[in-house]
C-alpha positions in Angstrom: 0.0 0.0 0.0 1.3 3.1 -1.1 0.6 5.1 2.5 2.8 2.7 4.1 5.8 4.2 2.2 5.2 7.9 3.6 5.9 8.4 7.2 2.4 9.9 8.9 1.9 14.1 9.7 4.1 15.3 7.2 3.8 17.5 4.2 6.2 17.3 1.5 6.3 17.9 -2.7 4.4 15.5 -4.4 7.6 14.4 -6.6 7.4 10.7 -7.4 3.5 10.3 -6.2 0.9 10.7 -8.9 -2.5 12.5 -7.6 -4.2 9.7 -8.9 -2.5 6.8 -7.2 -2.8 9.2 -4.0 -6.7 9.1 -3.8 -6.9 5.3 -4.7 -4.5 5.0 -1.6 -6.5 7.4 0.9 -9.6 5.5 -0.5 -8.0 1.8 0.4 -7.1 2.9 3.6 -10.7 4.5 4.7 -8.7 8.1 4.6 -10.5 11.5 3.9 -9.1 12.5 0.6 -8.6 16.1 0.2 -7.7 17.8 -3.4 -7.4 21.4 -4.5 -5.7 22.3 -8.0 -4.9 25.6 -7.7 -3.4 26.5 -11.5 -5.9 29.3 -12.0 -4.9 31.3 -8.3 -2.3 33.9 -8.8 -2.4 35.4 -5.0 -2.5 34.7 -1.9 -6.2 35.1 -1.6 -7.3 32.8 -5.1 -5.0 30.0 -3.2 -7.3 30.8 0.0 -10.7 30.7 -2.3 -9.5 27.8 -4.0 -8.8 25.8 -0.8 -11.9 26.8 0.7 -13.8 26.0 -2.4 -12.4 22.8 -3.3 -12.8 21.3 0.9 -15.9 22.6 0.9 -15.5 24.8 3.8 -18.5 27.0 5.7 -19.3 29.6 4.3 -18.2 31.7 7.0 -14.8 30.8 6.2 -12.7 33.6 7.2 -10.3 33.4 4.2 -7.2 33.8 6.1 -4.0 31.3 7.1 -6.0 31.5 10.8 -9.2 30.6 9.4 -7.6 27.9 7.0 -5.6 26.4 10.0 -9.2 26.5 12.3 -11.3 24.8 9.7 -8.7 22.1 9.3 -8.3 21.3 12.7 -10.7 22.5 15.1 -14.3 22.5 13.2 -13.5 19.0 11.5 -11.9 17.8 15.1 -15.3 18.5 16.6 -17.4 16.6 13.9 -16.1 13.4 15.1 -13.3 11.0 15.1 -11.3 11.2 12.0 -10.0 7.9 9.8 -6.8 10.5 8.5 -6.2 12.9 5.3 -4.2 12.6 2.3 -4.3 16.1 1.3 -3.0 17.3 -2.2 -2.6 21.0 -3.3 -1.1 20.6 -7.0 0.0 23.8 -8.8 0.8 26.3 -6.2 1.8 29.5 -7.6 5.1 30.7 -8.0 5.4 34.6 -8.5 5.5 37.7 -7.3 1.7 37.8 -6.0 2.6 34.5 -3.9 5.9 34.1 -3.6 8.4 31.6 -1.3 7.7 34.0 1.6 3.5 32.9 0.8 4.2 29.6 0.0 6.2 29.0 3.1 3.3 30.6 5.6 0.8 28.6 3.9 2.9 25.3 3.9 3.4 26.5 7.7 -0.3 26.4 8.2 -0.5 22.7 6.6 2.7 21.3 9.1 0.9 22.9 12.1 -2.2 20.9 11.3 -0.4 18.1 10.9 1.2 17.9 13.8 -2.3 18.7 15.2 -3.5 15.5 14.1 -0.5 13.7 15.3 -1.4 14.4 18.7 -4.0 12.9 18.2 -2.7 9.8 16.7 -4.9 10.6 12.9 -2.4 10.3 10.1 -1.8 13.8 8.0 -0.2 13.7 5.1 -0.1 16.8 2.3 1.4 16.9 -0.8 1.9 19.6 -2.9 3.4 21.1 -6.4 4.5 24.5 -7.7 3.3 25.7 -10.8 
């Protein structure tokens, strides 16, 4: 099983690991599996609408890194016991609008969460690619 070969709660570029093969893993394992391709967002705040939109977050979604990291730990801790995430966000941008500086915070937000969910022994994994 491909999840065996990637260590729990981390978040690393998707490299090697086809979006594809990722979902039929999350699926065989019972994980949640949760996809955003953001090739159309240029800023910080299409990456933000694009998240929200593709997790289908509340509408109240604040639509900032505080907000993201909230509704990806706290509101979906509170709906129950989780089975884990694979979590892909394919095609960040890579310019001046979001640069490494962006890309870091909001890869920031995503190691927070998972080590969130590591305290609470529910596997996090997130992959991602730049555009």
């Amino acid at each position: 099983m491909l999840l065996q070969t990637v260590r729990p709660n981390i978040v690393q570029a998707i490299r090697a690991y086809r979006v594809e093969d990722l979902m039929q893993a999350a699926h065989e394992a019972g994980q949640h599996f949760l996809y955003a391709n953001l090739s159309e967002a240029q800023s910080k705040q299409d990456v933000l609408d694009g998240i929200a939109q593709a997790f289908l977050f509340p509408a109240h979604f604040g639509k900032n890194l505080d907000a993201l990291h909230d509704c990806m730990t706290d509101l979906v801790h509170k709906a129950g016991s989780q089975p884990g995430f694979v979590v892909v966000l394919e095609q960040l941008p890579d310019n001046v609008r979001f640069d490494r500086e962006a890309r870091e915070q909001l890869l920031d937000v995503f190691r927070d969460t998972a080590d969130y969910w590591a305290d609470r022994k529910v596997a996090f994994r997130c992959f991602y690619s730049f555009q």
